[in-house]
N, C-alpha and C positions, 0 to 999 in steps of 0.2 A: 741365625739360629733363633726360632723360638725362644720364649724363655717360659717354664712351667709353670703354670699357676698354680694356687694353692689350693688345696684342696678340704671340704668340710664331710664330712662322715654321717651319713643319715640314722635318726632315730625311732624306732618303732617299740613300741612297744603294748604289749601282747595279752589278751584275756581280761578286759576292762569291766568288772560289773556293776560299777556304780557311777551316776553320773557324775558327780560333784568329784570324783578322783580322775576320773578322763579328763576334765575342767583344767581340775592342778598341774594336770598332764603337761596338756597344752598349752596354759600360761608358762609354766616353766621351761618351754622351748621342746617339746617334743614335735618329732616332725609328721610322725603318723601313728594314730589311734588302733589297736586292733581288734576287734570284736568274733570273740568265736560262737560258733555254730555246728559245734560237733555234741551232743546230747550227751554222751558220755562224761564229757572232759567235767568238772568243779569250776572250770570257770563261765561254761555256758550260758547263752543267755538266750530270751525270745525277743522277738521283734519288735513288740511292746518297750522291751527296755532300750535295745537299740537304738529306736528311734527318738526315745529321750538322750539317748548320751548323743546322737548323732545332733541333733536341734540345738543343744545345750556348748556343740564345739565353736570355735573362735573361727573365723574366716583362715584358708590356705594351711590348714589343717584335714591331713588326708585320712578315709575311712578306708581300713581293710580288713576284710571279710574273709574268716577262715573257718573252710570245710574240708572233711575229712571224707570221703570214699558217700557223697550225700546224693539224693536224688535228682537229676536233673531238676525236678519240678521246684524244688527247696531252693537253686541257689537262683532260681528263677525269680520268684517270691523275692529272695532279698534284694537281687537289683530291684524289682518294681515298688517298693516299699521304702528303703531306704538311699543315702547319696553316696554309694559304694564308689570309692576311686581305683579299688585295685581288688581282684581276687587272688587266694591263696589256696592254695588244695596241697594237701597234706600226706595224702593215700596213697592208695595203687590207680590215682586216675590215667587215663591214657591222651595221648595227645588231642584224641580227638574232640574225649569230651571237656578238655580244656576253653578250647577252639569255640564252640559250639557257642558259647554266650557274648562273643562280639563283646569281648572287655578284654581288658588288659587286666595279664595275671602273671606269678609269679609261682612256681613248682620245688616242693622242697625236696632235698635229693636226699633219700634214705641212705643211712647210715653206712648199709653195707655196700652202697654205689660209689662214695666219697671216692675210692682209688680207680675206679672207671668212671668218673665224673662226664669226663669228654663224651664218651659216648653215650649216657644216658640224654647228658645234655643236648644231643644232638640229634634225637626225637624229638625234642621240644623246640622246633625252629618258629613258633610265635609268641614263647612264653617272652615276656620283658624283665626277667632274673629268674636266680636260681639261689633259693636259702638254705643252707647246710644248717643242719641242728643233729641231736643226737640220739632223736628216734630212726627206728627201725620201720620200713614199708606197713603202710596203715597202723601206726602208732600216733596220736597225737603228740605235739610238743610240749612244753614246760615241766620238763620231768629234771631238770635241777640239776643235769649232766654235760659237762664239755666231752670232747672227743678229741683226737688226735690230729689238729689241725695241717701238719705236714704231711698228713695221708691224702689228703684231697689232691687232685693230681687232674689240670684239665686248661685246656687249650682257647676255651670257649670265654668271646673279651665280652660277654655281656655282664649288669651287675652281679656282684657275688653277695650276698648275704648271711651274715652270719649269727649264728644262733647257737642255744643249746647252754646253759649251765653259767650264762652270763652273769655278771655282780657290778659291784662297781671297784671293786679289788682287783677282777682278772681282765676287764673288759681290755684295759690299754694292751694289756702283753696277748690276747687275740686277735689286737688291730696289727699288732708290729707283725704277728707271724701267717697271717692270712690277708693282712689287703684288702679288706672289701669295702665296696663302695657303702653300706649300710650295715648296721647292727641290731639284732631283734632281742629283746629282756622281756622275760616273764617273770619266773620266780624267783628273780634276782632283784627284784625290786618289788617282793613282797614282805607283808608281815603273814599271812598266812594265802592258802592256795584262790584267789580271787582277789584279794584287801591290798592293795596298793597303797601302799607309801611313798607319800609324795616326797618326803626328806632322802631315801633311795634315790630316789630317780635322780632327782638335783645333784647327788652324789655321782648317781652313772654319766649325768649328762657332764656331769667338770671333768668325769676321767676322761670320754671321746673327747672332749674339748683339749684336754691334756696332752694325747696320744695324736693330737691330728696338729696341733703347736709345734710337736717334738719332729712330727714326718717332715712339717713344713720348713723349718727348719734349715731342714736336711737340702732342701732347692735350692740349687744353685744360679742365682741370674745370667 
């Protein structure tokens, strides 16, 4: 019989507008950078700035690129311009135009799908995860809200990612009761809507460290 390995819990974290706090980010062990590109959101940013936070990261430090219902030609531009390792769409996109950009991306599953997870998830047969937060279809994220993590109901063994209302207070007790392979914090690790707090994060980052010590733990050789 096998014996389980242990397991580490991935960290992203979300709407970075300054470069010198992306920096702190990722010295301090965060595993991926997020940069959004939805116009609306306060954390937004252009590609000018981008591309300063993206120059300014550390090596094996991942970039991900989050758009919200954008125009193909937009997320086109950001691959050509910057070293995007992952896309995120956020919206009502459809499978297809997921597909369309020959990247690996990941689809977050609106709110009201959480208890039909399986089968939304199951239009998405090239996404490489699926991030639950607590927006609503074509809502952006970092809106400071958990949801009902026992409502997510889904069959589908690709990465889970979890989001939505994260701190460094609640993050362990949403790892113990959802499982997922990765964690996403925005406003949970701010001082206001953009401003990143590096002493936060160091905080989020000891609680996942905390919460993945305690699962591990739990393996039996």
């Amino acid at each position: 019989m096998e014996r389980a390995l242990p397991r580490r819990t991935r960290v992203k974290v979300c709407g970075f507008k300054h470069t010198e706090q992306a920096v702190a980010a990722a010295e301090l062990g965060v595993d991926a950078i997020g940069l959004m590109f939805y116009e609306p959101s306060p954390r937004a940013i252009d590609f000018q700035q981008a591309e300063r936070i993206c120059q300014a990261l550390p090596p094996f430090v991942s970039v991900v690129a989050l758009f919200l219902d954008a125009e193909a030609t937009r997320v086109t531009e950001a691959l050509n311009a910057l070293p995007v390792s992952l896309l995120q769409f956020h919206g009502t996109e459809s499978p297809a135009y997921c597909e369309q950009f020959g990247r690996p991306y990941i689809r977050a599953v609106p709110r009201d799908q959480h208890a039909q997870a399986a089968a939304f998830q199951s239009q998405f047969g090239s996404a490489a995860g699926f991030l639950y937060d607590s927006n609503t279809a074509g809502q952006a994220g970092g809106l400071g809200e958990t949801f009902a993590w026992a409502d997510v109901e889904t069959t589908d063994d690709r990465p889970r990612i979890l989001a939505g209302g994260l701190d460094p207070d609640n993050v362990a007790a949403g790892m113990r009761a959802f499982a997922p392979h990765s964690v996403d914090v925005s406003s949970g690790v701010e001082r206001a809507r953009g401003d990143k707090d590096p002493e936060k994060i160091a905080r989020f980052l000891a609680a996942v460290a905390f919460a993945d010590a305690e699962r591990n733990q739990e393996i039996k050789p």
